[in-house]
C-alpha positions as CSV (number, residue, x, y, z in Angstrom):
1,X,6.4,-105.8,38.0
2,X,7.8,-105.2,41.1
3,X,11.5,-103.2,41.2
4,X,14.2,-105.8,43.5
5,X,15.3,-103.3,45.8
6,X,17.2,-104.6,48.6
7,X,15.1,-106.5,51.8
8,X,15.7,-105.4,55.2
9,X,14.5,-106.4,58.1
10,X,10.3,-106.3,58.3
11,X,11.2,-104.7,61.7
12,X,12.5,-101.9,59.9
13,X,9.7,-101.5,57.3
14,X,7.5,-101.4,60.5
15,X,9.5,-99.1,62.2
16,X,8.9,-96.6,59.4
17,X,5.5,-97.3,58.0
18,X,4.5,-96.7,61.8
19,X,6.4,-93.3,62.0
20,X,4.4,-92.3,59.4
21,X,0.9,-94.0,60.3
22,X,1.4,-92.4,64.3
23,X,2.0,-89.0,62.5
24,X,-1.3,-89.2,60.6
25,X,-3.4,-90.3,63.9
26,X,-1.8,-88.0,65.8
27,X,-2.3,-85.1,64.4
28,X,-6.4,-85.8,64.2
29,X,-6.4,-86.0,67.3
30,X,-4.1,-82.7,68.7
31,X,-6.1,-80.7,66.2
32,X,-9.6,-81.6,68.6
33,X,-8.0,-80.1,71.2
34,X,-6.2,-77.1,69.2
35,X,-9.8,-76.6,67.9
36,X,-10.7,-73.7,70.8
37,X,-7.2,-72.1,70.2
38,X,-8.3,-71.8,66.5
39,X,-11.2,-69.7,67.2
40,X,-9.2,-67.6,69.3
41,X,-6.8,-67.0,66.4
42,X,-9.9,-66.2,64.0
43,X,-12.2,-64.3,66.1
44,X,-14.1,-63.0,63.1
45,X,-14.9,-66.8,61.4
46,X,-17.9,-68.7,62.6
47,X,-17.3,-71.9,64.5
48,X,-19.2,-74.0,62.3
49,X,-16.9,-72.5,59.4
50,X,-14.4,-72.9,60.8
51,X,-15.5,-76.4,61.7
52,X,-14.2,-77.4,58.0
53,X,-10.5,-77.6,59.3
54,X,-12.1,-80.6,60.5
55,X,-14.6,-81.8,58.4
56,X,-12.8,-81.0,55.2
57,X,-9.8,-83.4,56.7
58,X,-12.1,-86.4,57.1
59,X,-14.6,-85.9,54.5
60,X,-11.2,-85.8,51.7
61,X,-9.3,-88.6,53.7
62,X,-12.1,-91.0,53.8
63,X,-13.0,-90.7,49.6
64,X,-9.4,-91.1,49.0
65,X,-8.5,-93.9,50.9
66,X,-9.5,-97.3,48.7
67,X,-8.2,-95.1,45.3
68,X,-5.4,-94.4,47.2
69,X,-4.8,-98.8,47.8
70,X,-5.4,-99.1,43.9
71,X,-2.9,-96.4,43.5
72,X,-0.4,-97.7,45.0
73,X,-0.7,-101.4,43.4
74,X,-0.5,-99.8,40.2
75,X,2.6,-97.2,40.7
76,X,4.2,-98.8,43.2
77,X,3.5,-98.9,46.7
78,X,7.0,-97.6,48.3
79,X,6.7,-94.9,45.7
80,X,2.9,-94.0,47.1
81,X,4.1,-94.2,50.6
82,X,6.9,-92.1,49.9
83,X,4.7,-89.3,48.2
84,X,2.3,-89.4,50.3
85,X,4.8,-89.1,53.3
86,X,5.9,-86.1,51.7
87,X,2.4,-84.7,50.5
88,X,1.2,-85.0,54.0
89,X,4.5,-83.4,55.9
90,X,5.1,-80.6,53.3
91,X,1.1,-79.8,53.9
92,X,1.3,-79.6,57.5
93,X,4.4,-77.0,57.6
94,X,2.2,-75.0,55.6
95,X,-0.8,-75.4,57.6
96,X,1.1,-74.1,60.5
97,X,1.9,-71.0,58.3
98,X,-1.5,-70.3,57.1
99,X,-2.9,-66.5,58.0
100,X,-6.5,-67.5,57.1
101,X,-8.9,-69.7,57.6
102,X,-9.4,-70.7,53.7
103,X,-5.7,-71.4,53.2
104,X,-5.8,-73.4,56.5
105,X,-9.0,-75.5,55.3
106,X,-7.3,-75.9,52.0
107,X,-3.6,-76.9,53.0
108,X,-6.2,-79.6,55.4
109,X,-7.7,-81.6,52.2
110,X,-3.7,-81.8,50.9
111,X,-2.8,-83.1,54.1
112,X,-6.0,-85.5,54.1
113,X,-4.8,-86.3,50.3
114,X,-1.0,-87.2,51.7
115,X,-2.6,-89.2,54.4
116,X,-5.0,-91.4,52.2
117,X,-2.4,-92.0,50.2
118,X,0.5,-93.4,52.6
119,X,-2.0,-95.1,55.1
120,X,-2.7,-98.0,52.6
121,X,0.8,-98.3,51.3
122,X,2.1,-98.3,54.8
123,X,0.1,-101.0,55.9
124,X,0.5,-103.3,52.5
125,X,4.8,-102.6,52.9
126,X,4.1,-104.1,56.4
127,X,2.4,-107.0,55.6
128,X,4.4,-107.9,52.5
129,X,7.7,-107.5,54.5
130,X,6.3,-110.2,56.7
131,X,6.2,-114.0,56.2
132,X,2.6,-115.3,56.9
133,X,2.6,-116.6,59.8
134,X,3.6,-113.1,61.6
135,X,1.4,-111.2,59.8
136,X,-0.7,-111.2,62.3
137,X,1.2,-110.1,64.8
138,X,2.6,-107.2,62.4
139,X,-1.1,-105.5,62.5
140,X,-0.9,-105.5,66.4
141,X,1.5,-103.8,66.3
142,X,0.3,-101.3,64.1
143,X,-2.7,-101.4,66.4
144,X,-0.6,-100.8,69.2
145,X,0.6,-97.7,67.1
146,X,-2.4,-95.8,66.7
147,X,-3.4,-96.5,70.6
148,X,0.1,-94.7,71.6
149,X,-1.3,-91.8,69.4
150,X,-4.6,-92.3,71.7
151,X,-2.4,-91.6,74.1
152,X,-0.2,-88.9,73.7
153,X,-2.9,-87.1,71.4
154,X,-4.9,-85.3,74.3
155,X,-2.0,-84.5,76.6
156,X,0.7,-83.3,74.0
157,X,-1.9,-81.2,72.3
158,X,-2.8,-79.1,75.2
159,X,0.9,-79.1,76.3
160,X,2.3,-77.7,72.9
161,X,-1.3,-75.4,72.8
162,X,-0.4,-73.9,76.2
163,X,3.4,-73.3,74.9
164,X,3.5,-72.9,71.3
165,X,0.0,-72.2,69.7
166,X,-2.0,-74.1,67.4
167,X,0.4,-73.8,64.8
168,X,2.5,-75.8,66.6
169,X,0.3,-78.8,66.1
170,X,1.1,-78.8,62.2
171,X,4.9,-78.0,62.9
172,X,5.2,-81.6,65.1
173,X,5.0,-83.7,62.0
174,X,8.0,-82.1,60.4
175,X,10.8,-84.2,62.3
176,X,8.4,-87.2,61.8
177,X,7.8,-86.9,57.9
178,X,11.6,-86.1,57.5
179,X,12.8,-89.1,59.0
180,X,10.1,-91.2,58.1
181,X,11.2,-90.3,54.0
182,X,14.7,-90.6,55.2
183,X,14.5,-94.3,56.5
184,X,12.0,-95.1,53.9
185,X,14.0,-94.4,50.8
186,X,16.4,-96.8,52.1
187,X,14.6,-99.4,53.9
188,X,11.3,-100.2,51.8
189,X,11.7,-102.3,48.9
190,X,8.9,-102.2,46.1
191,X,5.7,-103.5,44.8
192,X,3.5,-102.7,42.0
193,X,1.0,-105.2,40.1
194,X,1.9,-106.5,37.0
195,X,-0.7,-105.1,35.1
196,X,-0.2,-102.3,32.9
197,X,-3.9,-101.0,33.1
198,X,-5.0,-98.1,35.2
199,X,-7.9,-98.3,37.1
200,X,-10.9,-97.5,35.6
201,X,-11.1,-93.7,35.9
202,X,-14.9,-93.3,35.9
203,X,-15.1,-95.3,38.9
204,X,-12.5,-93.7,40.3
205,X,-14.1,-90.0,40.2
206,X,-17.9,-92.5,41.4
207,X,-15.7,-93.6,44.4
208,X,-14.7,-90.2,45.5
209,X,-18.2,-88.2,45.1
210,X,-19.9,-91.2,46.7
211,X,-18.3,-91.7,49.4
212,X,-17.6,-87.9,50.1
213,X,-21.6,-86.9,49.6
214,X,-22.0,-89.7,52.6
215,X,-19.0,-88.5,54.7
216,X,-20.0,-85.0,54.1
217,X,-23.9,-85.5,54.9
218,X,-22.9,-87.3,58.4
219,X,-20.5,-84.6,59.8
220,X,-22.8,-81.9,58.7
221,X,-25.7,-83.4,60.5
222,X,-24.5,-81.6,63.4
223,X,-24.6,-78.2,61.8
224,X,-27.6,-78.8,59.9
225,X,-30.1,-81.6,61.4
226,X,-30.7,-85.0,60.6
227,X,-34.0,-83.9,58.7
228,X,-32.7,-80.9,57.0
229,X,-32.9,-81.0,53.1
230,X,-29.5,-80.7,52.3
231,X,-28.3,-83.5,54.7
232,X,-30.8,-85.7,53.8
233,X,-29.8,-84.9,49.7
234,X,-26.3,-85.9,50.2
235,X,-26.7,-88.9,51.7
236,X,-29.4,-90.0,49.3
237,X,-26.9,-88.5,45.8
238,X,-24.1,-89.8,48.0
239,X,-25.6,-93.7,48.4
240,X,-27.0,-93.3,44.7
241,X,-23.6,-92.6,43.5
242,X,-22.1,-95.6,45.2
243,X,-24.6,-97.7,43.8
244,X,-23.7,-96.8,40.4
245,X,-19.6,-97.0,41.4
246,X,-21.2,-100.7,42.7
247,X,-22.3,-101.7,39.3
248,X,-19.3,-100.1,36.9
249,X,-17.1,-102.2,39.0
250,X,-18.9,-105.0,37.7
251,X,-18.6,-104.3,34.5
252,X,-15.0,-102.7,33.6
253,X,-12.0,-105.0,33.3
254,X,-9.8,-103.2,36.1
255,X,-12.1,-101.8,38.6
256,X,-10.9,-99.4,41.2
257,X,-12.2,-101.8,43.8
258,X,-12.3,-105.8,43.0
259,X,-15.6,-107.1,44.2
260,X,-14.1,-110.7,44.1
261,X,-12.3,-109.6,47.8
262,X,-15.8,-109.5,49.3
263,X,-16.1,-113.4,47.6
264,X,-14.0,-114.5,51.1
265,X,-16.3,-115.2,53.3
266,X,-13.7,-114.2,56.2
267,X,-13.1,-110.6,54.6
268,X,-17.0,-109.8,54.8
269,X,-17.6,-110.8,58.2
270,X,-14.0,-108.9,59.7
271,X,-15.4,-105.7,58.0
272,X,-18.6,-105.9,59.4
273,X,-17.7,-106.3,62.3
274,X,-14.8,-103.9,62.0
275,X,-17.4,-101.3,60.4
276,X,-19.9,-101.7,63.4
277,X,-17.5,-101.8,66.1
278,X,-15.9,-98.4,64.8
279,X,-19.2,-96.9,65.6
280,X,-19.3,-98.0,69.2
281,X,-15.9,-97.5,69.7
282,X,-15.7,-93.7,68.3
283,X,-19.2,-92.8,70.5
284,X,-16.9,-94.8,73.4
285,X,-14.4,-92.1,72.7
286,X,-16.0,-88.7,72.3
287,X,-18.9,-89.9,74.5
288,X,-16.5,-90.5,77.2
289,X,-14.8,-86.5,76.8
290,X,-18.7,-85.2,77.1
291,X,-19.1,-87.2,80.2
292,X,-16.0,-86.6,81.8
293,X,-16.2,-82.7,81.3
294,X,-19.5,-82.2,81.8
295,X,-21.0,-84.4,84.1
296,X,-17.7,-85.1,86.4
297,X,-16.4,-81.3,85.5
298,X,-12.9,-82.8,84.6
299,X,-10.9,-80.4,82.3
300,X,-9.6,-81.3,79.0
301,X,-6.3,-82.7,80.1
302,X,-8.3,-84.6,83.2
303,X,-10.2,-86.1,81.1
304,X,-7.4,-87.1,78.5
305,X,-6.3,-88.6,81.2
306,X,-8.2,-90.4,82.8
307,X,-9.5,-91.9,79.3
308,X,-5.4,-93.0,79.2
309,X,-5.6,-96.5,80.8
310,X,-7.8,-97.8,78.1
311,X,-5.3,-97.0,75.1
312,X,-2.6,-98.6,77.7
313,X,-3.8,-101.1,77.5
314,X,-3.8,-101.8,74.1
315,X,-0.3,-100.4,73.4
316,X,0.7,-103.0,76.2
317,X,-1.8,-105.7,75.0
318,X,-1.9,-105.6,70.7
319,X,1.4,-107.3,70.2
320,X,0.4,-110.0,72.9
321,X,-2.9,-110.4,71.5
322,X,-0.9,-111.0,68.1
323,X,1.6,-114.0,69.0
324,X,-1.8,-115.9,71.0
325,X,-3.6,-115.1,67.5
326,X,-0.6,-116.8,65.7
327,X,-1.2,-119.6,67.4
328,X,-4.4,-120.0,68.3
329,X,-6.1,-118.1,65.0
330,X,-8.3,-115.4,65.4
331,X,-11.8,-116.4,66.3
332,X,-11.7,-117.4,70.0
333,X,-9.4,-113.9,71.2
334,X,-12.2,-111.9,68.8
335,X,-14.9,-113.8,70.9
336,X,-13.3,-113.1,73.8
337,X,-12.6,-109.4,73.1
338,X,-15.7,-108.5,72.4
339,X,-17.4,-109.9,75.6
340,X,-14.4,-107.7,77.2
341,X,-15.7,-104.9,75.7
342,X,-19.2,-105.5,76.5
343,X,-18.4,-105.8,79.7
344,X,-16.5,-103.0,80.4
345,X,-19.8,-100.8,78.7
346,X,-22.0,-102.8,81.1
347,X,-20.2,-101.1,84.2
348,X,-20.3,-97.9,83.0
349,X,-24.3,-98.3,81.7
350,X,-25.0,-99.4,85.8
351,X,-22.4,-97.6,87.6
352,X,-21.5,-94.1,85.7
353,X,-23.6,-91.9,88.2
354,X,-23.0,-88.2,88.3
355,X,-20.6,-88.4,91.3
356,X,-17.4,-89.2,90.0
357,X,-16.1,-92.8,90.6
358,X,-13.1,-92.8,88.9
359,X,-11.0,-95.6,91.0
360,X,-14.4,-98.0,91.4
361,X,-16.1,-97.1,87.9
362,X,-14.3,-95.1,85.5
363,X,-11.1,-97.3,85.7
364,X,-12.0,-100.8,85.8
365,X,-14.4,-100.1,82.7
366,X,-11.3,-98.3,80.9
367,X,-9.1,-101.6,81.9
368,X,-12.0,-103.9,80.3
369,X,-12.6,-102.2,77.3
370,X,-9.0,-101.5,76.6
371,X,-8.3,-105.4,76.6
372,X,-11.2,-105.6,74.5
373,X,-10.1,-103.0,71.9
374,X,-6.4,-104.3,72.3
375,X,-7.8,-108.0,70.8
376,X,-10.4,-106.5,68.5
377,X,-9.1,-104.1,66.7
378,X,-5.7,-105.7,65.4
379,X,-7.4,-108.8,65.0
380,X,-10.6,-107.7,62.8
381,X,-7.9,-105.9,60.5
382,X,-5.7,-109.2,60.9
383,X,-8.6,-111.8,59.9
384,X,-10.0,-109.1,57.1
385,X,-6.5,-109.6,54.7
386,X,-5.5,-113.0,56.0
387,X,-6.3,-114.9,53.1
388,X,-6.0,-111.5,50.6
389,X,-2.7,-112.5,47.9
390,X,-0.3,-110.0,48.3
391,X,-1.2,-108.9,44.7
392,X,-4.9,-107.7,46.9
393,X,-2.9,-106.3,50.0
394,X,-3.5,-102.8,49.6
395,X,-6.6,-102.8,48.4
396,X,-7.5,-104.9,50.8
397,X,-5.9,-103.2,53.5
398,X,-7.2,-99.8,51.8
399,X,-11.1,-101.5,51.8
400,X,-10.2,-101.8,56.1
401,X,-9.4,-98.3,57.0
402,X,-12.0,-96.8,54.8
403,X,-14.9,-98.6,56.3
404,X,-13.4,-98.1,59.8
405,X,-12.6,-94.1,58.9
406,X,-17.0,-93.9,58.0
407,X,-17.9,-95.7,61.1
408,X,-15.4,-93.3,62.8
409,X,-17.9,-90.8,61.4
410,X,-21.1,-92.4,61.7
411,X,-20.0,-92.7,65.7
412,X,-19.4,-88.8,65.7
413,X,-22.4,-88.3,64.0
414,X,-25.1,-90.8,66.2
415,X,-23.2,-89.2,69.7
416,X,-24.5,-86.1,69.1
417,X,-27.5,-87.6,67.8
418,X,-27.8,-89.4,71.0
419,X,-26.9,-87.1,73.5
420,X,-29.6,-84.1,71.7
421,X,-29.2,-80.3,72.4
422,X,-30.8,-80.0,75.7
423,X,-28.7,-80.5,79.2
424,X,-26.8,-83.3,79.9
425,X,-27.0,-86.1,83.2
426,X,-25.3,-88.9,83.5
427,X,-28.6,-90.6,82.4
428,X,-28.2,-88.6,79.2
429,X,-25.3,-91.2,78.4
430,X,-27.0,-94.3,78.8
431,X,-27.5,-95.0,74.9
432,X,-23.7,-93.8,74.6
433,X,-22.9,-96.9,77.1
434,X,-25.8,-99.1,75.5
435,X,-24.6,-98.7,72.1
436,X,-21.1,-99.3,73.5
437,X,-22.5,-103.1,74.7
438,X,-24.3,-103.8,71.4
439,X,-20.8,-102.8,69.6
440,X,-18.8,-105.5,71.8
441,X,-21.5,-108.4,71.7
442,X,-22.0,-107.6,67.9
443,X,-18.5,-108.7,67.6
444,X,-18.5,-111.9,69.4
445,X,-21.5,-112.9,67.4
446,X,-19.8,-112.3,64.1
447,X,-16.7,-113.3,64.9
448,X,-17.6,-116.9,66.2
449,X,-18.3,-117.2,62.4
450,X,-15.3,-117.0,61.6
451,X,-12.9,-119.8,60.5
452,X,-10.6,-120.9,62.8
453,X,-7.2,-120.5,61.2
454,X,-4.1,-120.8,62.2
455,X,-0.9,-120.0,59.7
456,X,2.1,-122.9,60.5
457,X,5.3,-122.1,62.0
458,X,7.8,-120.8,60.1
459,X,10.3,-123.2,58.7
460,X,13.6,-123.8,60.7
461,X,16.0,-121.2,58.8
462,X,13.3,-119.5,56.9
463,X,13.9,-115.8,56.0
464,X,11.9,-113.0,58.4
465,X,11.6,-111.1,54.9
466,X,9.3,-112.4,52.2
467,X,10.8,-111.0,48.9
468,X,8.9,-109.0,46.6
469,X,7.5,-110.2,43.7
């Protein structure tokens, strides 16, 4: 049963669940560009060894993520967020200490682990502060969130690079965790199910190999080819696995994932579409860096930022695109988005030559699929929980990122697949571009299945906070 803590205002439990949430993103992405200083640092470590301060982070984050959600209905989710806040900040001091490359891989999965578990809580504390009819408008805005870290991500990494090292990546989420915990202990109020069952534990330890034999197959295609033995064993074991986590959970009286959330018609179609449009938009994002560096000769940080106005967009966008949603539901500005996307792909798959165009090409298409992303993204993650009980929110909200966190490595995985090991031309980036246009029509065709809902106005006088239960 839930602990009566005192409400505050939603706007503060998003403040805080943000802080936390822009920590997480950010640091993925300052570590891509840290990456080359890392090497420097371990001259006597392979690259693709030392490619698991990466891989390890993803491949723990993404198994962790929906027993992370269950977690956190069971214990509490304030308490999960807390922990995790704490797991993931305490991890990253240490990460900037490590002298090896082990300790540094190592002190990575605990950060993953910290991350996994306050990502789910975060968004569930959001949503739960929230009365119905802003809920929407709440995930925008947590949209808008991870597009700052977009961002800031590329510039602030080379800056703090150039002046600090790479250790100083790890050291920026110290001030972030400590005030995130600070705030948190006195502004989130708490949540647990009623239950007094624990997940089923079996399923539990099915989840995590499963999931982590796919994650870890995908990023290792790089290393090891799509047709070597080992890769092709993991994601064979790995979809085996999840087949058997598939039918335990329909046999156990608390699974670790309730099938009866995919019984909303609503919830399967968001996640499909959220799942196939992470691919195309995470091939968008490193296929644009290639591009930009190797067929334009930008540097790092000119490419950062000229890749800038399309997260701008959505940090500006994402809380407009919420109050329309509010009122107008979410199928028609999901239609639209996509079709945004789509055709901001469509100028770079006729126009992206190898002369650089940034002003007549590369911008506009940046502008065009930034609006897209700025409606899609919130609002996929919006429709997915609308009509989840707040007894189903993390889950739920767990169930979201997870599927978008293996399309983010699926994309990784089919760019390098796409753009092969020979030299690149800008022609080499046409099924970059062409898988971009597929990603933004696929969502317009899914989402114009959607129900049209819209959630009614709040009462006059109604409470901002919905108490917990």
């Amino acid at each position: 049963m839930a602990t009566p803590l005192t409400a505050r205002s939603p706007w503060h439990v998003l403040t805080v669940t943000s802080l936390a949430v822009f920590a997480v993103l950010l640091d993925s992405l300052v570590l891509v560009v840290a990456f080359p200083d890392i090497e420097r640092s371990f001259p006597a470590v392979s690259a693709t060894a030392l490619s698991w301060v990466l891989n390890a982070y993803t491949i723990i984050y993404g198994a962790l993520l929906v027993p992370a959600g269950r977690l956190a209905d069971r214990i509490g989710r304030r308490r999960t967020f807390l922990l995790g806040v704490t797991l993931f900040t305490t991890a990253s001091v240490l990460c900037g200490l490590a002298l090896s490359p082990g300790w540094l891989v190592a002190l990575r999965m605990a950060q993953a682990a910290g991350g996994a578990l306050l990502s789910p809580a975060a968004l569930a504390l959001t949503l739960a502060a929230f009365p119905p009819e802003r809920r929407t408008l709440a995930v925008a805005l947590n949209g808008a969130v991870g597009a700052l870290a977009v961002v800031a991500g590329p510039p602030l990494g080379a800056l703090i690079v150039q002046t600090v090292g790479w250790s100083g990546i790890f050291f920026l989420n110290l001030p972030i965790g400590l005030l995130a915990l600070v705030v948190g202990w006195r502004v989130l109020a708490e949540w647990r199910e009623p239950t007094t069952a624990w997940p089923d534990g079996l399923g539990v330890t099915l989840l995590i190999v499963g999931v982590g034999l796919l994650t870890g197959g995908l990023v290792q295609s790089e290393a090891w080819g799509w047709s070597s033995p080992a890769v092709l064993a993991m994601l064979a074991v790995g979809a085996t696995v999840l087949g058997g986590f598939l039918r335990r959970a329909q046999r156990v009286a608390v699974p670790v994932l309730d099938l009866a959330l995919f019984a909303s018609g609503p919830f399967r179609r968001a996640n499909l579409a959220n799942t196939l449009f992470g691919v195309a938009f995470t091939a968008m994002f490193f296929g644009s860096v290639f591009f930009l560096t190797r067929i334009w000769g930008f540097s790092l940080v000119q490419a950062g930022l000229a890749i800038t106005p399309g997260p701008l967009m959505v940090v500006l966008g994402a809380p407009l695109a919420g109050r329309l949603a509010s009122r107008w539901g979410h199928r028609r500005l999901l239609v639209v988005g996509g079709l945004l996307y789509a055709a901001g792909a469509l100028v770079l798959l006729i126009g992206a030559g190898p002369t650089p165009q940034f002003l007549v090409r590369w911008l506009p298409a940046m502008v065009l699929t930034g609006l897209g992303v700025a409606l899609i993204i919130p609002l996929l993650s919006g429709a997915a929980v609308q009509g989840l009980s707040l007894a189903q929110l993390a889950t739920g909200s767990s169930v979201v990122q997870a599927l978008r966190q293996f399309a983010s490595v699926l994309g990784v995985a089919l760019t390098v697949l796409l753009l092969g090991d020979g030299v690149l031309t800008a022609v080499s980036f046409a099924p970059i571009f062409g898988l971009m246009l597929a990603g933004g029509l696929v969502v317009s065709a899914i989402s114009a299945g959607l129900p049209q809902v819209v959630v009614p106005a709040r009462k006059e006088g109604a409470s901002d906070y919905e108490p917990v239960v």
